[in-house]
C-alpha positions as a Markdown table, in Angstrom:
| # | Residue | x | y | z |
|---|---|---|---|---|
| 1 | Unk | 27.3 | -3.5 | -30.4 |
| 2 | Unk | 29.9 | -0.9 | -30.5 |
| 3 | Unk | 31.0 | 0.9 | -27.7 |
| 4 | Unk | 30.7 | 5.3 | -29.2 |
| 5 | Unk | 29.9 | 7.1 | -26.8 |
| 6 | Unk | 26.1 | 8.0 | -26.2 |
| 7 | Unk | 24.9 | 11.7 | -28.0 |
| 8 | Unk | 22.4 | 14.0 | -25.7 |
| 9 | Unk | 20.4 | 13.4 | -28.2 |
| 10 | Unk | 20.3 | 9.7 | -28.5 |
| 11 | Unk | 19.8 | 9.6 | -24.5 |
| 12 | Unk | 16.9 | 12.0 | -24.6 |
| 13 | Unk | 15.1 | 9.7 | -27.3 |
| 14 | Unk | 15.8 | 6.7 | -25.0 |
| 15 | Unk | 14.6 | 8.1 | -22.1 |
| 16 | Unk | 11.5 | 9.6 | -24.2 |
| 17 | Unk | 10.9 | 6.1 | -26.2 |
| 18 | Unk | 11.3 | 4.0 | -22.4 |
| 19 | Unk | 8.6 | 6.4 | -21.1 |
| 20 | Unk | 6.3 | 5.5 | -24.0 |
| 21 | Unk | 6.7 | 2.1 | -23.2 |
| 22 | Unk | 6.0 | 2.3 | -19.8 |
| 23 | Unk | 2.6 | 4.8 | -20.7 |
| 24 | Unk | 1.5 | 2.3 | -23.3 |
| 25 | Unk | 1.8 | -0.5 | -20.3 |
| 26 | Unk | -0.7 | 1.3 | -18.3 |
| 27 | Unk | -2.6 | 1.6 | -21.3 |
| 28 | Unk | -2.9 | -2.2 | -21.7 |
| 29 | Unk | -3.6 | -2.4 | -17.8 |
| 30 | Unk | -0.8 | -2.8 | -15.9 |
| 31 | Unk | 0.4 | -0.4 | -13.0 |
| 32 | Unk | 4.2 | 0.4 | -11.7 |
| 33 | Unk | 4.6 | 0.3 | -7.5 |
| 34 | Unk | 6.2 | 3.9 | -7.2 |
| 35 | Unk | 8.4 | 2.6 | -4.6 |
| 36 | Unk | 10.2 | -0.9 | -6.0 |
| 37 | Unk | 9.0 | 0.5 | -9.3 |
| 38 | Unk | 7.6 | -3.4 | -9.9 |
| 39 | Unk | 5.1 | -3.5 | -12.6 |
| 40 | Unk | 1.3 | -5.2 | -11.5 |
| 41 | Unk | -1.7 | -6.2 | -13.1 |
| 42 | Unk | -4.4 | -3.3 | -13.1 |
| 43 | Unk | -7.4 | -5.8 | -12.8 |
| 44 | Unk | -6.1 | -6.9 | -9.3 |
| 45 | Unk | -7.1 | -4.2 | -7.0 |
| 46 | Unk | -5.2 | -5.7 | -3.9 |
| 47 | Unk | -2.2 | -5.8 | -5.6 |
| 48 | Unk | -1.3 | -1.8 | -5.2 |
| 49 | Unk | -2.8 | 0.8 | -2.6 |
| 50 | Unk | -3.2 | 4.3 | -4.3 |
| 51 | Unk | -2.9 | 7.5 | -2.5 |
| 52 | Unk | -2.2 | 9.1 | -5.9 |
| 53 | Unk | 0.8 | 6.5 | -6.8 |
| 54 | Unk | 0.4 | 3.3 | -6.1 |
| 55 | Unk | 2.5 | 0.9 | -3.4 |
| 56 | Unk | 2.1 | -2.6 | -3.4 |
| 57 | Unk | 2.0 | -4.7 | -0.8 |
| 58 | Unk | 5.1 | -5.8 | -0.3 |
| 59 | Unk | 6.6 | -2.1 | 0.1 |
| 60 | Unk | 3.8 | -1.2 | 1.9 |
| 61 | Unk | 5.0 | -1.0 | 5.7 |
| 62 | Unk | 8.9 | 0.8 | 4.4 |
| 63 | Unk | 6.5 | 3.3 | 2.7 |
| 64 | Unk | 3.7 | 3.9 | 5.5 |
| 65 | Unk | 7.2 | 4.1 | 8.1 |
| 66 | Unk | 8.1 | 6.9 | 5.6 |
| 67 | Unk | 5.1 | 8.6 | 4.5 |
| 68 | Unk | 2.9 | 8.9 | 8.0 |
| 69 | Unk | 4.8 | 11.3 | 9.8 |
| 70 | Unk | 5.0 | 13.7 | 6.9 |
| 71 | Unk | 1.5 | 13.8 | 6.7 |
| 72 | Unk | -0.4 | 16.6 | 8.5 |
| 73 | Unk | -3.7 | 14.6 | 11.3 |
| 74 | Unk | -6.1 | 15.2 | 8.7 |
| 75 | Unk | -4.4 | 13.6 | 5.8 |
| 76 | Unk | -2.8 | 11.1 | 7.7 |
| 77 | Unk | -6.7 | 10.2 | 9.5 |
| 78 | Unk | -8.4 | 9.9 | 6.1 |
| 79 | Unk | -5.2 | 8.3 | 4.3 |
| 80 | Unk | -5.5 | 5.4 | 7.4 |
| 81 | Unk | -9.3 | 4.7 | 6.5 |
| 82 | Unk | -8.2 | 4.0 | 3.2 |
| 83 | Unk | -5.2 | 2.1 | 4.0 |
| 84 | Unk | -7.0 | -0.4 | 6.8 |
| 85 | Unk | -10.1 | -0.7 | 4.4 |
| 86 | Unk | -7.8 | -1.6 | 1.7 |
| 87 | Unk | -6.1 | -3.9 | 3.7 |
| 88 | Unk | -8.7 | -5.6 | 5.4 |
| 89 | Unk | -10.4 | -5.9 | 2.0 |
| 90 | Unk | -7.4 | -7.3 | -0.1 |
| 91 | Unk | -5.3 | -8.9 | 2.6 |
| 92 | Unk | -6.3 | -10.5 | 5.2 |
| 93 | Unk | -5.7 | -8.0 | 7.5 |
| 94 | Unk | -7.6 | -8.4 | 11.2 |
| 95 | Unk | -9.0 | -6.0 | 13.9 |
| 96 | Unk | -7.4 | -6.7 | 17.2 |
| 97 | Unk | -9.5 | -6.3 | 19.8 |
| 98 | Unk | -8.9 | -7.3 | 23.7 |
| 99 | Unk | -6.8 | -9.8 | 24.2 |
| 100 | Unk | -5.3 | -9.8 | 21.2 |
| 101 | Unk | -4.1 | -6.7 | 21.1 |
| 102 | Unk | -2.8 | -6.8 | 24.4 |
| 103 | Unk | -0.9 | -10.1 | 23.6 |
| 104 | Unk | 0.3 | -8.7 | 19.9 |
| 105 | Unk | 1.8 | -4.9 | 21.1 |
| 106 | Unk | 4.4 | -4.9 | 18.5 |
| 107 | Unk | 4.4 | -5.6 | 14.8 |
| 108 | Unk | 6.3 | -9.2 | 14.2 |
| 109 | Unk | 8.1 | -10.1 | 11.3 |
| 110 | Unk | 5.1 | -11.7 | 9.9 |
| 111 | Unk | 2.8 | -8.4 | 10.5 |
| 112 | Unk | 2.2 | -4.9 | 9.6 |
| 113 | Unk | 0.6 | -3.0 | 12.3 |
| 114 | Unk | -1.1 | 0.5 | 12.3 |
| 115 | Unk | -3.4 | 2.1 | 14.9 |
| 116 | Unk | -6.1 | 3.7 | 13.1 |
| 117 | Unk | -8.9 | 5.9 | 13.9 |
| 118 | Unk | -12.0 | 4.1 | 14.9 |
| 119 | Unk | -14.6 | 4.9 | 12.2 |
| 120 | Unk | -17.6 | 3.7 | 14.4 |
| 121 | Unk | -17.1 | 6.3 | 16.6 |
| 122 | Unk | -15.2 | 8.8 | 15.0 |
| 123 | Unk | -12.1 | 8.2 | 17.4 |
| 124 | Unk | -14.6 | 9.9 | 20.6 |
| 125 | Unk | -15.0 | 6.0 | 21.9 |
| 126 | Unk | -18.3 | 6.4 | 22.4 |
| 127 | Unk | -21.2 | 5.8 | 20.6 |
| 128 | Unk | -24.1 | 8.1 | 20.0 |
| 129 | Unk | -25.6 | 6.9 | 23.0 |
| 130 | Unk | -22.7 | 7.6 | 25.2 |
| 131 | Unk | -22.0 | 4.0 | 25.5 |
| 132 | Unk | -18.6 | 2.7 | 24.9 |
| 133 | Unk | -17.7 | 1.9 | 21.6 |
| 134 | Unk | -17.9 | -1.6 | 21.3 |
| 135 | Unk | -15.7 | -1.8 | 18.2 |
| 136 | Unk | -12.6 | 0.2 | 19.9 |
| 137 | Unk | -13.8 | -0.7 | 23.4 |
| 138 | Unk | -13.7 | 3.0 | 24.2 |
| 139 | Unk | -10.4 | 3.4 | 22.6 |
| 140 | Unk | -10.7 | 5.7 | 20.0 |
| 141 | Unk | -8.4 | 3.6 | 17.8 |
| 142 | Unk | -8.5 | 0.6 | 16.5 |
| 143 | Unk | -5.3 | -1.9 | 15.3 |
| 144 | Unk | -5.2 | -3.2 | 12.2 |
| 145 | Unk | -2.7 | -6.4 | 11.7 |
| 146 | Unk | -1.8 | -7.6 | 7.7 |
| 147 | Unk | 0.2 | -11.2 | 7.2 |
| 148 | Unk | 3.5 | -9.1 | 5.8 |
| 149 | Unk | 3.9 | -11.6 | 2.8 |
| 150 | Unk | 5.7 | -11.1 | -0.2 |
| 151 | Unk | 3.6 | -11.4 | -3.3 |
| 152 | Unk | 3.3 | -14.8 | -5.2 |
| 153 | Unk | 4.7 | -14.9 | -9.0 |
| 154 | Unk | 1.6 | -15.0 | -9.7 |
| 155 | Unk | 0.7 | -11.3 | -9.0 |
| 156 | Unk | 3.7 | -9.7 | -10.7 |
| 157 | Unk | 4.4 | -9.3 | -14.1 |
| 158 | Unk | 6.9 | -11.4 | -15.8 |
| 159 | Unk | 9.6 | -9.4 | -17.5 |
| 160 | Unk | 9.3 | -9.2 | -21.1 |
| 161 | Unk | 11.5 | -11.8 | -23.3 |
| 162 | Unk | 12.3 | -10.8 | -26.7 |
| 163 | Unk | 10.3 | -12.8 | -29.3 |
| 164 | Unk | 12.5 | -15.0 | -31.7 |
């Protein structure tokens, strides 16, 4: 390879011809994390949340750290129903309730935490009936704790080797 110095022109049809590739990867199913900009298989659904981009897992409680307290209460209500649903659905993620909550306050290592609106009640704590909401125990909120794992080989794309 020789070492001439790279033209404008040469640079742009890089940049254009790496942005191809990348588009014709989400053609054959296969997403990019916006955050570690990792690639991940489309036909998982757990493996990236998307609010518009996608996060995967792994980045998920640097980016929800980030993103929450730029978001206005509405947006930040509805994007939490999504986010515990998500996470609840793909990854193991648990309600505390009672003791459990009292006993696990803070996020370990091993966790990601968020209080979330209760969507029994609508975040009043009370049900229609004026009893207590069972699910939030008159709350209003409920927390929702994940296993903070990092994601298996398995669920990441291998990089690309050249073909002999």
């Amino acid at each position: 390879m020789t070492s001439e110095p790279q033209s404008p022109d040469t640079l742009s049809r890089l940049q254009q011809d790496l942005k191809d590739v990348v588009d014709a990867l989400t053609l054959l199913g296969v997403k990019r994390c916006s955050t570690c900009r990792k690639f991940f298989r489309a036909s998982e659904p757990g493996s990236l949340f998307d609010y518009g981009e996608f996060v995967c897992y792994g980045c998920m409680p640097d980016w929800w750290s980030s993103i929450s307290p730029r978001l206005s209460v509405a947006e930040r209500e509805k994007m939490e129903g999504r986010l515990s649903s998500w996470l609840r659905r793909y990854h193991r993620a648990e309600i505390l309730k009672g003791e459990d909550r009292e006993k696990r306050t803070g996020p370990s290592q091993s966790e990601f935490q968020i209080v979330v609106q209760c969507t029994e009640c609508r975040g009043s704590g009370k049900l229609l009936e004026g009893e207590r909401c069972r699910f939030c125990d008159g709350l209003g909120t409920v927390c929702i704790a994940a296993p903070r794992s990092v994601l298996s080989p398995k669920d990441r794309i291998p990089p690309w080797e050249p073909m002999s």
